[in-house]
C-alpha positions as CSV (number, residue, x, y, z in Angstrom):
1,X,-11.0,29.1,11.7
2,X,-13.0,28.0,14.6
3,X,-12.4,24.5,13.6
4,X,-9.0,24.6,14.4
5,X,-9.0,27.1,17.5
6,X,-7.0,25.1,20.0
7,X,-4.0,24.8,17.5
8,X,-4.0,28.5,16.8
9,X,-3.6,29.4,20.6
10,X,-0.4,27.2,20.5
11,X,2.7,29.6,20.5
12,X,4.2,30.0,17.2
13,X,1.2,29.0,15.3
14,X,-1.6,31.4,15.5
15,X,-4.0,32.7,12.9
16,X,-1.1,33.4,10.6
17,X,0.5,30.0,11.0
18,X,-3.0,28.5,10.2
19,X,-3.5,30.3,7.2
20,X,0.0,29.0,6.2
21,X,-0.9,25.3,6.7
22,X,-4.4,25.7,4.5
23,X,-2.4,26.9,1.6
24,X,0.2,24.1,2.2
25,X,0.4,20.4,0.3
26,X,1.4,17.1,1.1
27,X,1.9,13.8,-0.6
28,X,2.0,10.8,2.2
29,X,3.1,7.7,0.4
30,X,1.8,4.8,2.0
31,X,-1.5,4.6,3.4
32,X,-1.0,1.4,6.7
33,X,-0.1,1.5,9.7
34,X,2.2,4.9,9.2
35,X,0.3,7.0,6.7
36,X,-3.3,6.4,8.1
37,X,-2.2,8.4,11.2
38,X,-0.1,10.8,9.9
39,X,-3.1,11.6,7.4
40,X,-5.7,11.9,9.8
41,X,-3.5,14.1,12.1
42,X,-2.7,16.4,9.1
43,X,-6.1,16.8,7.6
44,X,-7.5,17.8,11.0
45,X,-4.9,20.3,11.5
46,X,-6.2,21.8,8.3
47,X,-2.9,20.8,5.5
48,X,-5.1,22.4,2.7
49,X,-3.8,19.8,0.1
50,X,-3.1,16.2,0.5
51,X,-2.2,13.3,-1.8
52,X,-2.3,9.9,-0.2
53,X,-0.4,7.4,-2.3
54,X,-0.8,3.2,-1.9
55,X,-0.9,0.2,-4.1
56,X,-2.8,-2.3,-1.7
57,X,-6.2,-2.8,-0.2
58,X,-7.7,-3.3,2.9
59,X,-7.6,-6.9,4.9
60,X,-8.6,-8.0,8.1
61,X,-4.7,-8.1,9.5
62,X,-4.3,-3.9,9.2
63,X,-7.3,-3.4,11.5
64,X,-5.0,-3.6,14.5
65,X,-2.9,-0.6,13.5
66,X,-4.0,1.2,10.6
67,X,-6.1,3.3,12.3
68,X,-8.6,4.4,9.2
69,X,-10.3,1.4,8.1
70,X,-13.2,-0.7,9.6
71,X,-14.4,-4.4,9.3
72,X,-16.4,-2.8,5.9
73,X,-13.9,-1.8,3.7
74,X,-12.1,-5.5,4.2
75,X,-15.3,-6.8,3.5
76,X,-15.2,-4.6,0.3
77,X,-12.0,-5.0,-0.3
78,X,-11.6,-1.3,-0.6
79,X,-8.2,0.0,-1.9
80,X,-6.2,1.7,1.1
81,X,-5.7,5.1,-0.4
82,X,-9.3,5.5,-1.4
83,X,-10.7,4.0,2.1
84,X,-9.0,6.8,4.0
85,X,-9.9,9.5,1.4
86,X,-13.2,8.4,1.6
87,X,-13.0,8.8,5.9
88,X,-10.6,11.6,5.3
89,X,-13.4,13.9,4.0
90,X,-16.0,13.2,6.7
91,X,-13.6,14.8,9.4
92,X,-12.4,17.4,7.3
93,X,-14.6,18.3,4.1
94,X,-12.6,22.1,3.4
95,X,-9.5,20.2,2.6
96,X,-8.9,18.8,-0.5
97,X,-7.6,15.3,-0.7
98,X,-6.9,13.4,-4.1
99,X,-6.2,9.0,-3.8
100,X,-3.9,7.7,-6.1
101,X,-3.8,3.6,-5.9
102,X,-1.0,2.7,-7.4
103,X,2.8,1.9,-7.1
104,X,5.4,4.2,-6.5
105,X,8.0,3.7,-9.2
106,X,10.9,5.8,-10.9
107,X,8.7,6.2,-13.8
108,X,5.8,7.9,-12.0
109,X,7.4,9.4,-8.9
110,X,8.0,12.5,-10.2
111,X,4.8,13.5,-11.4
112,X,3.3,12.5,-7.9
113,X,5.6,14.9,-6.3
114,X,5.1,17.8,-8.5
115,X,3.9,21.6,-6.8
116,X,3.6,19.6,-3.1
117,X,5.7,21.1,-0.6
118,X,7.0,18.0,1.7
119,X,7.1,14.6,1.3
120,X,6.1,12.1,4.1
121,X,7.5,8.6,3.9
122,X,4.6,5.5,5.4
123,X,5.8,2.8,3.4
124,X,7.2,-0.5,4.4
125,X,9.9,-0.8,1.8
126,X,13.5,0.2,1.5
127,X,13.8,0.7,-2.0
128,X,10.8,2.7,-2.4
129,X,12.3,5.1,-0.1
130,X,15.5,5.2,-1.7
131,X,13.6,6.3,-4.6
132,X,11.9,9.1,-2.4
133,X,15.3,10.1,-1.7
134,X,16.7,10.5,-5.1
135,X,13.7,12.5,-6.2
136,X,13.5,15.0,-3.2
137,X,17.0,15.7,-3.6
138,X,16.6,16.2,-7.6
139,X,13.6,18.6,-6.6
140,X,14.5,20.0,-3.5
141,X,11.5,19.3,-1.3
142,X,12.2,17.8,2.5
143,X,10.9,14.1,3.1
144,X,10.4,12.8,6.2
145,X,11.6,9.1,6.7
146,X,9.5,6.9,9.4
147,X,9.5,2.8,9.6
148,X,8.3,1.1,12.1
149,X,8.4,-2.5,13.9
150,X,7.9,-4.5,16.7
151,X,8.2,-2.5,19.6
152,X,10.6,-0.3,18.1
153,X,10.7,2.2,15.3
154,X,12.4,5.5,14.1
155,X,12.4,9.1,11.8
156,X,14.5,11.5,10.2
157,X,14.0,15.2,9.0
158,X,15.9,15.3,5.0
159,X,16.4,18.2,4.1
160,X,18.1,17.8,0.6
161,X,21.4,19.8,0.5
162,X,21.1,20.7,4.3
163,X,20.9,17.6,6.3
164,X,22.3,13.8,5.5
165,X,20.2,12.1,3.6
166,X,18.7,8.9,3.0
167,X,21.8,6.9,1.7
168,X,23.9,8.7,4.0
169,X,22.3,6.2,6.4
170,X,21.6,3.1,4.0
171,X,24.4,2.8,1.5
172,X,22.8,0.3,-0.6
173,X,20.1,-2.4,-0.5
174,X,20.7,-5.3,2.4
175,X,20.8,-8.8,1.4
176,X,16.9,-10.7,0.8
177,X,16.1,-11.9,4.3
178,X,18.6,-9.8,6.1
179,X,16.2,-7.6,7.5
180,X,13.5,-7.7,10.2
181,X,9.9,-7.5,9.2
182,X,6.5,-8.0,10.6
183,X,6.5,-11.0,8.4
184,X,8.9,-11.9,11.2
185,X,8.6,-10.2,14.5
186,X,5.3,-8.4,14.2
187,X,4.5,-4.7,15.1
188,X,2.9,-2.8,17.7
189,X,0.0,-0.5,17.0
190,X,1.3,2.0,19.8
191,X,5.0,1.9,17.1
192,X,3.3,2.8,14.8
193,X,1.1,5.7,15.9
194,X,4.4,7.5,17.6
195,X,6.3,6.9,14.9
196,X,3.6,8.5,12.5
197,X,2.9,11.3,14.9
198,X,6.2,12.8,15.5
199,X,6.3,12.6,11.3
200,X,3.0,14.4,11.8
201,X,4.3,17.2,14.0
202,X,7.6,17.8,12.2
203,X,5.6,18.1,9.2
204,X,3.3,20.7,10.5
205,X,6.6,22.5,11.7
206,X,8.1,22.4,8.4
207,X,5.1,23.5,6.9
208,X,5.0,26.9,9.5
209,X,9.0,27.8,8.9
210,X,9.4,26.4,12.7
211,X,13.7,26.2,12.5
212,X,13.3,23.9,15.5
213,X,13.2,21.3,13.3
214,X,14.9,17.6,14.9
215,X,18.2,16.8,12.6
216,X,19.0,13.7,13.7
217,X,17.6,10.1,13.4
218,X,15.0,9.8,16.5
219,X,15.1,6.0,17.6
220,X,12.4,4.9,20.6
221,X,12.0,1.6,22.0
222,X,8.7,0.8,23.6
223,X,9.9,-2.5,25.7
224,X,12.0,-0.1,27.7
225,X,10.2,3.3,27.0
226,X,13.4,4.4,25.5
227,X,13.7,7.7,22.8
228,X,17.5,8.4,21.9
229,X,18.8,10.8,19.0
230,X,21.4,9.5,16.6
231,X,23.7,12.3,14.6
232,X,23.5,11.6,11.2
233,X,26.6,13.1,9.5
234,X,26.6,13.5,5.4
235,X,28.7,10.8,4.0
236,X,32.3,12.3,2.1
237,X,31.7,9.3,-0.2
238,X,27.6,9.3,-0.4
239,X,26.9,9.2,-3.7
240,X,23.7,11.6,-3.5
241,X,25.0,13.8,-1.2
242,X,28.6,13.9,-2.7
243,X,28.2,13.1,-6.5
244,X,24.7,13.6,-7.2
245,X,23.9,10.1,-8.7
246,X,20.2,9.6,-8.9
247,X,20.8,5.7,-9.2
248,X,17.5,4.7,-7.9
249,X,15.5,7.6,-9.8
250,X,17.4,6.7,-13.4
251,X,16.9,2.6,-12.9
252,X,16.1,1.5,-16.1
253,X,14.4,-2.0,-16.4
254,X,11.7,-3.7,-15.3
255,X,10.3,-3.8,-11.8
256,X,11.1,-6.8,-9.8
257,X,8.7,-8.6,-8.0
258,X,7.7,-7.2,-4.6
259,X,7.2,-9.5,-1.8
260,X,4.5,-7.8,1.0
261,X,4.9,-7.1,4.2
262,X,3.0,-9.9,6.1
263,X,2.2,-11.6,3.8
264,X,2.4,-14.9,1.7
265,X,1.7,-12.6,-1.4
266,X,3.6,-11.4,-4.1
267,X,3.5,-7.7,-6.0
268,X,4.0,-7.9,-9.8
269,X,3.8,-4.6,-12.0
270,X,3.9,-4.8,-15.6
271,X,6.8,-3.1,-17.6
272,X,4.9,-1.0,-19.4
273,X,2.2,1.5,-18.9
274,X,-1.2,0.3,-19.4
275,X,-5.0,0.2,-18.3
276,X,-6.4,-3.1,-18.0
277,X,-10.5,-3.4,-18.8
278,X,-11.4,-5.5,-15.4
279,X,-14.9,-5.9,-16.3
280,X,-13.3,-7.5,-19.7
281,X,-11.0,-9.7,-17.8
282,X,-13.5,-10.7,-15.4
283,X,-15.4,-12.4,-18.6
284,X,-12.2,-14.2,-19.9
285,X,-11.5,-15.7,-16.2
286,X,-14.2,-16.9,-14.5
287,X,-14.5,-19.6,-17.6
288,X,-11.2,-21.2,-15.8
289,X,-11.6,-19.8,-11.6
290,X,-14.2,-17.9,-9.4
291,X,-13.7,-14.2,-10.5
292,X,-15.3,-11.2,-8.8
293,X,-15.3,-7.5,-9.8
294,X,-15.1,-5.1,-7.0
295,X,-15.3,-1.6,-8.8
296,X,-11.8,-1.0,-7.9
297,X,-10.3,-4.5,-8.7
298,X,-10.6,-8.0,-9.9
299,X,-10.3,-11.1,-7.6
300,X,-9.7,-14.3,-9.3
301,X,-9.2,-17.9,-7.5
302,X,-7.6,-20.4,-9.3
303,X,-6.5,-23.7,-7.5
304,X,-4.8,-22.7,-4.4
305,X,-3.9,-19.2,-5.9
306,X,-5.5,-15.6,-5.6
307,X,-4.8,-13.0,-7.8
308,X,-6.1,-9.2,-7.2
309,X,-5.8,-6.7,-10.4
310,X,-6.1,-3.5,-10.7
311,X,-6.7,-1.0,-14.0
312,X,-2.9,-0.5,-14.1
313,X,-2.2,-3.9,-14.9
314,X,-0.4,-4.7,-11.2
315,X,-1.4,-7.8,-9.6
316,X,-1.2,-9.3,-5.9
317,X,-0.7,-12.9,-6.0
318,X,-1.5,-14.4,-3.0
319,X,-0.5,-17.9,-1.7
320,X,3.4,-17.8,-3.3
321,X,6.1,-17.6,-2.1
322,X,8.7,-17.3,-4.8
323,X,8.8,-14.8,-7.4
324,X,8.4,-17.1,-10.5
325,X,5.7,-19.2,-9.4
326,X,4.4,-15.7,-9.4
327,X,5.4,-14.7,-12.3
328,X,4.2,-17.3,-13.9
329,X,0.7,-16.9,-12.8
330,X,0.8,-13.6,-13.9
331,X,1.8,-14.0,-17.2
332,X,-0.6,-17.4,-17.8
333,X,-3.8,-15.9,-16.3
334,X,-3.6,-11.8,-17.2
335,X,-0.9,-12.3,-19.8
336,X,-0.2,-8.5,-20.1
């Protein structure tokens, strides 16, 4: 306990409210800019549990906000989730922390989810979290939304059945290239590291029964140092909220192409499940490129093109910028 005495003197925590948060889990999906903070604020305020959740690895771009990783792991091109968990454990050895690198996805999301007791959202996709949303509100188990960029950024408190939720905000997906991303404008590492603590601290509040919990979307603006509240009112015609529709949870089909934040590379997961021998496919493709097995994943150059595997079959496929060029790689060089 004398690890963590300055939190217990704060009012409404104490030894009880401690004891609380070492018995508690977590799952953070996404482990950048968002999720590094948020899990090296919760693992040294003693979460007992933690899942950290990411498909990418590490390059030399994150180091300006994602505040876990150093110039080795992009050197090693270590996988995000098991960089941090590797950190994670120096600072805080009692807690146990489990890395999962791979894609969130309706037909795995549930399983992730199972016996944690909140959610936290760090991705950088609008879909995903829709997905988040569906499967909270099927479970019951509060999510906190956060996204982040430029200078400005925001969160949310869901609380399924008690507060709006996710699509009572976003009613459907917005047009390809509608959107701002740091593709386009950029992010600030100070954002990000608000964004992800206020996730952090209404976690922890969660987590200890606090009912001072914030209901409303919480907006700031650091060009003007502005924070504003929004009220987020449950939609009469949401389809969640109103009709229980789970139509991001019960998408059937296979995954489209992802394009990554920052980025000229392109996500592709296979449609079925499967685990791909990388030392095997190392052999077959450096007769045709320059391949390199990491431990973690395969790097293959071909031409212009890069292509990183890993032992689900997903692939990053870098120097595209359309979907079926990318595709097509895929399919010529892994052919899974």
């Amino acid at each position: 306990m004398d690890r963590y005495s300055r939190q217990v003197l704060v009012a409404g925590i104490g030894r009880s409210g401690q004891e609380k948060l070492l018995k508690s889990k977590v799952l953070i999906i996404g482990c950048g800019a968002l999720g590094t903070v948020i899990a090296n604020n919760l693992v040294r305020a003693g979460v007992g549990y933690m899942k950290v959740v990411d498909r990418d690895f590490v390059e030399l771009d994150n180091l300006q906000r994602q505040m876990l990783f150093d110039e080795a792991d992009v050197e090693k091109r270590m996988p995000k989730a098991i960089a941090a968990v590797d950190k994670l454990r120096k600072i805080n050895s009692s807690v146990k922390i489990e890395a999962e690198v791979k894609d969130v996805t309706q037909k795995n999301i549930e399983e992730l989810i199972k016996d944690v007791d909140i959610v936290l959202d760090a991705t950088d996709n609008l879909e995903i979290r829709l997905l988040i949303n569906d499967t909270c509100f099927k479970h019951n188990i509060p999510w906190i939304y956060g996204a982040a960029i430029s200078s400005y950024g925001m969160t949310m408190n869901i609380i399924p059945k008690v507060t709006a939720c996710f699509r009572c905000i976003i009613s459907s997906l917005p047009a390809p290239g509608s959107v701002d991303t740091c593709d386009t404008i950029g992010v600030l590492n100070a954002t990000t590291s608000i964004i992800a603590s206020l996730q952090s601290n209404e976690a922890l509040k969660m987590l200890l029964g606090d009912e001072d919990l914030n209901q409303e979307l919480l907006v700031i603006n650091l060009k003007d140092n502005s924070f504003y509240k929004i009220v987020v009112k449950k939609r009469d015609n949401c389809p969640l909220c109103g009709d229980g529709v789970l139509e991001f949870l019960d998408k059937k089909g296979p995954s489209e192409p992802i394009k990554l934040c920052g980025r000229e590379m392109i996500q592709i997961t296979p449609q079925r499940k499967m685990k791909v021998s990388l030392e095997h496919l190392k052999r077959k493709l450096e007769r045709v490129g320059e391949a390199s097995y990491l431990g973690y994943l395969l790097r293959f150059r071909v031409e212009q093109y890069e292509l990183t595997i890993f032992p689900d079959g997903r692939a990053f496929v870098k120097g595209v910028s359309d979907k079926e060029t990318a595709r097509s790689l895929y399919a010529k060089y892994i052919g899974v």
